[in-house]
C-alpha positions, 0 to 999 in steps of 0.5 A: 721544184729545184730538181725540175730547174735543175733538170730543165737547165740540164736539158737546155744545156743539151743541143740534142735536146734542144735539136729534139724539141725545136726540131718538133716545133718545125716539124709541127710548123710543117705538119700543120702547114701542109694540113692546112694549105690541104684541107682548108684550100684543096691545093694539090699534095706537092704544092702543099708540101713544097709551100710547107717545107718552105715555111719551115726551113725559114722557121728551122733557120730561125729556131737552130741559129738563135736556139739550138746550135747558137750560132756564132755568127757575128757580122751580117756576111757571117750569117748570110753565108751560114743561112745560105748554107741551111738553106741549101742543106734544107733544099737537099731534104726538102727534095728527099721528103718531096719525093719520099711523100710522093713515092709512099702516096703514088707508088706504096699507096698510102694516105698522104698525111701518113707519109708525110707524118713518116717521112719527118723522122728521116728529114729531122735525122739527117737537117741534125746531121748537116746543121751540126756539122756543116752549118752552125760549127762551132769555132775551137778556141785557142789557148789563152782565148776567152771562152 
């Protein structure tokens, strides 16, 4: 049992790790969100994706900033401006997966939900890259400072 601790504490020491699993957390926020709006309601494809995206940005922005990255925000102008650079780092692969969907559904004909299943693994690529070096950088402390 002290082994499993170990190495659960291990992994959670490890932003990749923890990027890993929350970034699977928001991609089943968005999967099951799309799914959803599609089966239950019938809302057009991009409608559906454009309204699950959304959900999981605010999701993702939540999970990254607490969970993930440990935002080092500490005043609400601090975190405003951090939010309003996820979201704009969100908007720029909402558009990629936006498209990409569209352009495997329309024009390489496959089944929507397996585009949109595909398209997960270069959104969760490049949301990694611009969160951990655009969005939630980390302040280098300077000698003498208390970590």
């Amino acid at each position: 049992m002290k082994k499993i601790k170990e190495l659960i504490i291990k992994c959670w020491n490890n932003d990749v790790l923890r990027y890993i699993f929350f970034g699977g957390c928001t991609t089943l926020v968005n999967l099951i969100t799309y799914y959803a709006l599609r089966l239950v309601t019938q809302i057009n494809m991009n409608v559906a994706n454009t309204i699950s995206v959304a959900v999981a940005i605010l999701f993702a922005y939540f999970v990254n900033s607490r969970f993930v990255f440990l935002s080092q925000a500490e005043t609400y102008c601090q975190r405003f401006h951090e939010f309003v650079k996820f979201i704009g780092a969100r908007l720029s692969t909402m558009v990629i997966e936006v498209g990409g969907v569209w352009l495997l559904v329309d024009l390489m004909k496959m089944n929507d939900f397996i585009a949109k299943f595909v398209i997960q693994f270069i959104v969760l690529a490049l949301n990694y890259v611009f969160s951990k070096f655009l969005i939630f950088t980390r302040k280098e402390k300077k000698a003498g400072e208390e970590a």
